[in-house]
C-alpha positions as a Python dict, from the first residue, in 0.01 Angstrom:
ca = {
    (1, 'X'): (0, 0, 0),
    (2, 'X'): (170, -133, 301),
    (3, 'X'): (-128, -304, 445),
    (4, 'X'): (-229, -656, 445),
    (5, 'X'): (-526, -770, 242),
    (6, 'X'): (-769, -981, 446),
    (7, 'X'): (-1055, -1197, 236),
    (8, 'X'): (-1383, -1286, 322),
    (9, 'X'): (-1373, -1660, 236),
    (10, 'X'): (-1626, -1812, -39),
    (11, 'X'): (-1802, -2169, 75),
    (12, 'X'): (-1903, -2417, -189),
    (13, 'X'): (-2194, -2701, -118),
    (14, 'X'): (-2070, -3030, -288),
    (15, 'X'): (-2260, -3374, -306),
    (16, 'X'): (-1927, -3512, -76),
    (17, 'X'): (-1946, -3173, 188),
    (18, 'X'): (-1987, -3207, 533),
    (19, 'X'): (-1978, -2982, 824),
    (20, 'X'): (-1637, -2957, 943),
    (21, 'X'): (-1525, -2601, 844),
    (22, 'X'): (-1780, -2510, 1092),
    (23, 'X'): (-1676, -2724, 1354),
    (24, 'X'): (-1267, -2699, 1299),
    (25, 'X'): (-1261, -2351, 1184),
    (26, 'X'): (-1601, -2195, 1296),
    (27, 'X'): (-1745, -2087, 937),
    (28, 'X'): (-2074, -2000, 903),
    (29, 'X'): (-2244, -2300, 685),
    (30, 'X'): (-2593, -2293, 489),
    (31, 'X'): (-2602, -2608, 489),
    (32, 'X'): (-2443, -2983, 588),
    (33, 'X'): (-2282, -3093, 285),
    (34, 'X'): (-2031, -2755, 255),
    (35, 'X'): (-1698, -2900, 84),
    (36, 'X'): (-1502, -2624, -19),
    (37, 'X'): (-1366, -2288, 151),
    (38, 'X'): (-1241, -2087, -126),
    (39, 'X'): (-1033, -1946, 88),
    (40, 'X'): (-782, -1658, -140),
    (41, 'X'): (-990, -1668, -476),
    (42, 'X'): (-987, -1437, -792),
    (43, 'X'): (-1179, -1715, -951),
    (44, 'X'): (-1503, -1579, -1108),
    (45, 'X'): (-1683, -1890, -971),
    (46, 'X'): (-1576, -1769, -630),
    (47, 'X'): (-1431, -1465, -591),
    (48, 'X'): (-1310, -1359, -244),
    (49, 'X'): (-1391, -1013, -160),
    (50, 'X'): (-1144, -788, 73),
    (51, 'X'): (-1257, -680, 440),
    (52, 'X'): (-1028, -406, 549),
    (53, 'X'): (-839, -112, 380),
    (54, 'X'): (-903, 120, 109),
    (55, 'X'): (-1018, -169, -142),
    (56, 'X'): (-1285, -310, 133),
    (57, 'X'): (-1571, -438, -64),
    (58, 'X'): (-1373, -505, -387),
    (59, 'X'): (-1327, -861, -506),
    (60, 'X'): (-962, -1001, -552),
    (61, 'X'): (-1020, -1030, -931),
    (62, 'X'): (-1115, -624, -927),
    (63, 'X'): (-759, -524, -723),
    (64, 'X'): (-540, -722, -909),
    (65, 'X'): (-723, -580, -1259),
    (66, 'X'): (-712, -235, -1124),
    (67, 'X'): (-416, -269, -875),
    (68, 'X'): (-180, -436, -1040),
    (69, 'X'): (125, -225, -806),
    (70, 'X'): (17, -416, -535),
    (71, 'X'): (100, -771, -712),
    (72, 'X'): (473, -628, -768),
    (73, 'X'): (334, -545, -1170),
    (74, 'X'): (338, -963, -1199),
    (75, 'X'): (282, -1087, -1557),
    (76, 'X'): (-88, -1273, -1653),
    (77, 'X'): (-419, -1227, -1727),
    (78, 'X'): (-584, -1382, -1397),
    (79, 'X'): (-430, -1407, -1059),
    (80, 'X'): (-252, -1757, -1025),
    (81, 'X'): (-333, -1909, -727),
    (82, 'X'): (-593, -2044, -571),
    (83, 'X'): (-583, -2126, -182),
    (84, 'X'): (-851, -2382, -80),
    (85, 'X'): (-964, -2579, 229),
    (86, 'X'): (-1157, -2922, 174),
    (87, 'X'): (-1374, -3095, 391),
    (88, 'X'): (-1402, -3432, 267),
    (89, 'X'): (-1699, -3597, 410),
    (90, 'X'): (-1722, -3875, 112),
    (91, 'X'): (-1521, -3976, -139),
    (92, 'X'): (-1415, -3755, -414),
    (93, 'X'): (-1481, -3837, -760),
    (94, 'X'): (-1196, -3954, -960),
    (95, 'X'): (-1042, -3661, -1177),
    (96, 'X'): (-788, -3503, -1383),
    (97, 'X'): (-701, -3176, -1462),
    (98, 'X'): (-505, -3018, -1815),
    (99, 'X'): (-185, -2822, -1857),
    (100, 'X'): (-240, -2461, -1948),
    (101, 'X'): (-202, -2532, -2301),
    (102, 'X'): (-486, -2781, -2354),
    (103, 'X'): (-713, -2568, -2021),
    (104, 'X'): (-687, -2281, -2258),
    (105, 'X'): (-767, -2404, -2599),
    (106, 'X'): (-1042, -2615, -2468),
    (107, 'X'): (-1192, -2444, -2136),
    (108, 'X'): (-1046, -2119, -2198),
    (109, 'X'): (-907, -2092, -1854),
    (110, 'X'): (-567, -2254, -1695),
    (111, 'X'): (-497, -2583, -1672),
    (112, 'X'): (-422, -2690, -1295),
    (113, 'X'): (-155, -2816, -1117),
    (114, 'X'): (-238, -2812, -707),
    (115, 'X'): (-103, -2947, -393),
    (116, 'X'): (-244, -3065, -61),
    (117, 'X'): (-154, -3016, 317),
    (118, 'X'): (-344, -3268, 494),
    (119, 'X'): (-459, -3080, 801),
    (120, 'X'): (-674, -3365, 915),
    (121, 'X'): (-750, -3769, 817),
    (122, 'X'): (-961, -4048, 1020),
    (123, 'X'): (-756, -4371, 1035),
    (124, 'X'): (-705, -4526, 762),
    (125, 'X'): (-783, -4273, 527),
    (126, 'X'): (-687, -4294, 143),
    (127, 'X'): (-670, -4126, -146),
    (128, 'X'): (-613, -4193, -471),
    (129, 'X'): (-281, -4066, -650),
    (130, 'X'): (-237, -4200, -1001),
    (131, 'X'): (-253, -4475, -1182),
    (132, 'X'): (-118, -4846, -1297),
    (133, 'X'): (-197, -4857, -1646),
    (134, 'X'): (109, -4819, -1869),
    (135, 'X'): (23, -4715, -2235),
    (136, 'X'): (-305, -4502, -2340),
    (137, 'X'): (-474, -4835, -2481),
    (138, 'X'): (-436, -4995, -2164),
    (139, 'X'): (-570, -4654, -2009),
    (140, 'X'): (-894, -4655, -2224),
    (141, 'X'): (-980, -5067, -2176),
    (142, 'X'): (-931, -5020, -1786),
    (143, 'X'): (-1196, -4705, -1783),
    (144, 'X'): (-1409, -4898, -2028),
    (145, 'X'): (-1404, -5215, -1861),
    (146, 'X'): (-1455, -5033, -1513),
    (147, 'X'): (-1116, -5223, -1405),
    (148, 'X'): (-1140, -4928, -1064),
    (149, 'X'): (-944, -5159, -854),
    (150, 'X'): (-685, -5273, -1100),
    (151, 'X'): (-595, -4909, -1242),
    (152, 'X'): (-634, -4707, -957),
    (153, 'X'): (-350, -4625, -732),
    (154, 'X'): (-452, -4594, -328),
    (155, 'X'): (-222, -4437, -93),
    (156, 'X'): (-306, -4435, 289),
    (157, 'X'): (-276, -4056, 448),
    (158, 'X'): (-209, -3889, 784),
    (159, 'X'): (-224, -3552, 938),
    (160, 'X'): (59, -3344, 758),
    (161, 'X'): (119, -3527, 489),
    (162, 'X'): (210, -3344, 172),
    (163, 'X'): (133, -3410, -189),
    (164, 'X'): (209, -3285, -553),
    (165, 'X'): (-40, -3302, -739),
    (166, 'X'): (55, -3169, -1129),
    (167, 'X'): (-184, -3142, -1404),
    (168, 'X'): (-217, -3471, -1602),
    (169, 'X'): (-282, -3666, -1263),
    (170, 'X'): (-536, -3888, -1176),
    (171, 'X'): (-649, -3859, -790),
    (172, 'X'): (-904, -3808, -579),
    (173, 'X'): (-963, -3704, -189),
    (174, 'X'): (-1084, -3986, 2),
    (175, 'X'): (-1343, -3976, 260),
    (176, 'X'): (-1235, -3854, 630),
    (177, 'X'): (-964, -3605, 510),
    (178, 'X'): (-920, -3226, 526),
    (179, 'X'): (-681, -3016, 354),
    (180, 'X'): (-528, -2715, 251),
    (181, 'X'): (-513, -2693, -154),
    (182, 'X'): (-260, -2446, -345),
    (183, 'X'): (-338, -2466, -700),
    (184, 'X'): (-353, -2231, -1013),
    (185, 'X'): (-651, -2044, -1028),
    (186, 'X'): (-888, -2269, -1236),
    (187, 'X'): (-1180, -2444, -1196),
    (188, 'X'): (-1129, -2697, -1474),
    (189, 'X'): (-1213, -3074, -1349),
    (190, 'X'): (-1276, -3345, -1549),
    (191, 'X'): (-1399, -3684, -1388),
    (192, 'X'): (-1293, -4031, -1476),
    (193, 'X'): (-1519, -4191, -1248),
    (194, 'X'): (-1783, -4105, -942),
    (195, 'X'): (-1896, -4421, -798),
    (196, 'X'): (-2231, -4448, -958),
    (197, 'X'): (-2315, -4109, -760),
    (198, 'X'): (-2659, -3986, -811),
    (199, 'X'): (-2709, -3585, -779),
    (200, 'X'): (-3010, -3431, -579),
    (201, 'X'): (-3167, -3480, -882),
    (202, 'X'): (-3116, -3864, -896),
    (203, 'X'): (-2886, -3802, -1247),
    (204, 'X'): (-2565, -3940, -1248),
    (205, 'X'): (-2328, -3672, -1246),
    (206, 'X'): (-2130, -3606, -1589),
    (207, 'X'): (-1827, -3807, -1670),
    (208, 'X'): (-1567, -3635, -1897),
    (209, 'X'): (-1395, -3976, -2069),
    (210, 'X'): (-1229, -3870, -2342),
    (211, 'X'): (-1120, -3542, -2202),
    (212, 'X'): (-951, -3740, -1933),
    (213, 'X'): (-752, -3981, -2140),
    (214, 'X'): (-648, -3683, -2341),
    (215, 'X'): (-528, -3529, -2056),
    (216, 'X'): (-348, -3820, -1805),
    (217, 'X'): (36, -3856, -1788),
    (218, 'X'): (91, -4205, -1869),
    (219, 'X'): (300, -4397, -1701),
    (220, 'X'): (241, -4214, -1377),
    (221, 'X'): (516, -4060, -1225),
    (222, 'X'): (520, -3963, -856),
    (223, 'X'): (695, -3624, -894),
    (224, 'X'): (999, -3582, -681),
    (225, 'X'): (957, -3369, -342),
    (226, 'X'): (1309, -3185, -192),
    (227, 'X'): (1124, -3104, 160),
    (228, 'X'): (1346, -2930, 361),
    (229, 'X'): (1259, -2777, 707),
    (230, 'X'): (1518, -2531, 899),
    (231, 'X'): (1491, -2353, 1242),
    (232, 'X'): (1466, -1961, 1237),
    (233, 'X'): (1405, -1800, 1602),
    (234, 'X'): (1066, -1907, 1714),
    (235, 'X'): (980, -2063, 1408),
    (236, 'X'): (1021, -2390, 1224),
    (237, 'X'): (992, -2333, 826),
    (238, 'X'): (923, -2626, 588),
    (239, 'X'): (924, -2580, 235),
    (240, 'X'): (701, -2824, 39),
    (241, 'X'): (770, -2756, -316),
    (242, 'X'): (925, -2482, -548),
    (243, 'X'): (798, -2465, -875),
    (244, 'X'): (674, -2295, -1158),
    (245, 'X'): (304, -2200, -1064),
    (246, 'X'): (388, -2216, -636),
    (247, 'X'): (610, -2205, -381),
    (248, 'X'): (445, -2377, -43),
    (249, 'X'): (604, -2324, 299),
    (250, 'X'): (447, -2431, 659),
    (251, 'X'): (535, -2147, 932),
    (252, 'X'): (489, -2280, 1265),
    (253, 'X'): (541, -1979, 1519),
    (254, 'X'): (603, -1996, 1923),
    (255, 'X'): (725, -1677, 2001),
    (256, 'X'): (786, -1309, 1790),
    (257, 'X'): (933, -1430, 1424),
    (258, 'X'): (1090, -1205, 1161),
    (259, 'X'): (977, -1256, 822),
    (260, 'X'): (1116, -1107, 452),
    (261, 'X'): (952, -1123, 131),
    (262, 'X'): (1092, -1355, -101),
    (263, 'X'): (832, -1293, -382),
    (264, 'X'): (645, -1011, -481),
    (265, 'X'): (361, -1149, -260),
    (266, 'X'): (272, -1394, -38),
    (267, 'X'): (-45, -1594, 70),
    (268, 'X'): (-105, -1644, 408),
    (269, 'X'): (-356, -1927, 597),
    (270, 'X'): (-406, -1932, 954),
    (271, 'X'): (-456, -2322, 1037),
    (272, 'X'): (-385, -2364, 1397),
    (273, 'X'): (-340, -2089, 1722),
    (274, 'X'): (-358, -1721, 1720),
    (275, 'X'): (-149, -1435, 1776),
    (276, 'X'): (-58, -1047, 1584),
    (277, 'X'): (86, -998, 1281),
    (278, 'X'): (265, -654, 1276),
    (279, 'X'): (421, -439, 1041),
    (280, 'X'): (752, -199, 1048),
    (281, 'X'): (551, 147, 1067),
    (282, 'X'): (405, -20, 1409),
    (283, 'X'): (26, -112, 1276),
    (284, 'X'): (-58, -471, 1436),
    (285, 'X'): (-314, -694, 1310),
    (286, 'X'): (-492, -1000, 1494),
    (287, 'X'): (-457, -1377, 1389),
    (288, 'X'): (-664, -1657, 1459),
    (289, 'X'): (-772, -2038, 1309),
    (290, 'X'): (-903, -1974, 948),
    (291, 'X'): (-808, -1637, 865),
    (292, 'X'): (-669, -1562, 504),
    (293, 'X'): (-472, -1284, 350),
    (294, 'X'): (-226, -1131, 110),
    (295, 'X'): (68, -939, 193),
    (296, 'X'): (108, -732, -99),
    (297, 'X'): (384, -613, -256),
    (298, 'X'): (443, -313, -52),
    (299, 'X'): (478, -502, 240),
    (300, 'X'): (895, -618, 265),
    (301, 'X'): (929, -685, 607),
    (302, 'X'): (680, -818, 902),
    (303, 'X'): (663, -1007, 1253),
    (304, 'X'): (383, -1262, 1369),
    (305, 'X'): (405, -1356, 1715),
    (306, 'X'): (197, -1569, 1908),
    (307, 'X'): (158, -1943, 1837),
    (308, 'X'): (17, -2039, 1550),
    (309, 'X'): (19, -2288, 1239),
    (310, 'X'): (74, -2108, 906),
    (311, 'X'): (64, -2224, 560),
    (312, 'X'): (249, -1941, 276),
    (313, 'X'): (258, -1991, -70),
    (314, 'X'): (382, -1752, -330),
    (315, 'X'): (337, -1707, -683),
    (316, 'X'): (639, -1928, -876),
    (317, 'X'): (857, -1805, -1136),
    (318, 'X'): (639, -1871, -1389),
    (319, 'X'): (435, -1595, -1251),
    (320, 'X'): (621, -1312, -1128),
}
């Protein structure tokens, strides 16, 4: 197949949603507290669906079961990635997520390791981004003691910043801040702490203690980034981070750019502008703010010209 595979994006209401992937990206919203834009999902609790082509109705999960050709014949179970956009209205809860090896004995899914392009933060914005206790006893007095201040690590954010965020990491999204999450496709969270948050319900929502000292890296250990940006004509490429489960890049286009595959497919994310992507046999395709797709496997070559803001990701080595 040597055509691109454009997905109808799946919105999630959270208790911390607002309304700004309407108002930033134009997304139809069923309600005010919308948090999450599944954006490129094979993720049964979200599974985007494909809008154009011979496989138009299909989910993602269906195409790469039945399809696997178009995913270059790529190793796994489940597709790996899972391309988000969060609209962080409140505060997060605090969280963790497992490796694959204690996701799958446990959850029976992946565990997840993600990363975030801030596309947006209100001054003076934070999130949090690991922790200060140093041994797994001092870990379980601070949670038990509610020490929040004293073990939790706040780090002040802008508008494209970058983060690593692997599995065994405490964090959490602070209010005023959207972004653009690559992360393996699971939905396994547990939380440390929410605040005292009450549901719709007024219940406090469910705290997963145990599960989250079982899973945190301790000490914490900010992982080390080797961003690197380089000018191509009419476009600026950054790389974020190489890795096992993703490779994440940031495209910014002003002008026609050539592009080659580097993986046996790639993720796209419109953010910013609009413009065409085409294709060698001639077929051109329009682009504008908040469009998603895959170019699949088939697809070696292309051109996007315009001006726009693009974040790629494709799958790491661990999943080719």
């Amino acid at each position: 197949m040597n055509e691109p595979l454009f997905l109808e994006a799946v919105l999630q209401e959270k208790i911390w949603g607002g309304t700004k992937l309407k108002d930033v990206f134009g997304y139809s919203l069923q309600s005010d507290k919308v948090g999450e834009c599944w954006a490129i999902s094979a993720h049964h609790n979200g599974p985007s669906i494909v809008k154009n082509g011979p496989y138009k109705g299909l989910t993602l999960a269906e195409v790469w079961s039945q399809h696997r050709d178009l995913f270059g014949n790529a190793k796994g179970d489940v597709f790996p990635l899972l391309t988000k956009i969060l609209d962080a209205n409140d505060d997060l809860s605090v969280q963790v997520h497992p490796n694959d090896a204690y996701g799958l004995k446990h959850e029976g899914e992946l565990g997840k390791t993600e990363c975030w392009y801030v596309i947006d933060a209100d001054e003076g914005s934070e999130i949090i981004y690991g922790h200060h206790a140093k041994s797994k006893e001092e870990l379980e007095q601070m949670i038990e003691s509610g020490q929040w201040d004293q073990l939790l690590r706040r780090i002040k954010v802008n508008k494209g910043d970058f983060f690593h965020v692997p599995s065994g990491t405490i964090h959490a999204i602070g209010a005023g801040i959207m972004i653009l999450e690559t992360q393996q496709s699971s939905d396994t969270t547990y939380r440390v702490y929410d605040y005292d948050r009450k549901d719709d319900q007024g219940n406090l929502r469910e705290l997963h203690i145990q599960q989250s000292i079982d899973v945190t890296t301790i000490p914490h250990i900010d992982p080390v980034l080797h961003i690197e940006t380089k000018n191509h004509e009419n476009v600026e490429v950054t790389t974020y981070v190489e890795s096992d489960f993703f490779d994440v890049y940031e495209w910014d286009i002003t002008g026609k750019a050539d592009f080659t595959a580097t993986a046996p497919y790639t993720l796209v994310s419109v953010l910013a502008g609009e413009g065409k992507l085409s294709l060698v046999d001639g077929s051109n395709y329009p682009l504008t703010k908040g469009v998603h797709f895959i170019l699949p496997n088939g697809i070696k070559q292309w051109s996007i010209d315009g001006k726009l803001q693009i974040i790629a990701s494709t799958p790491g080595n661990e999943n080719r």
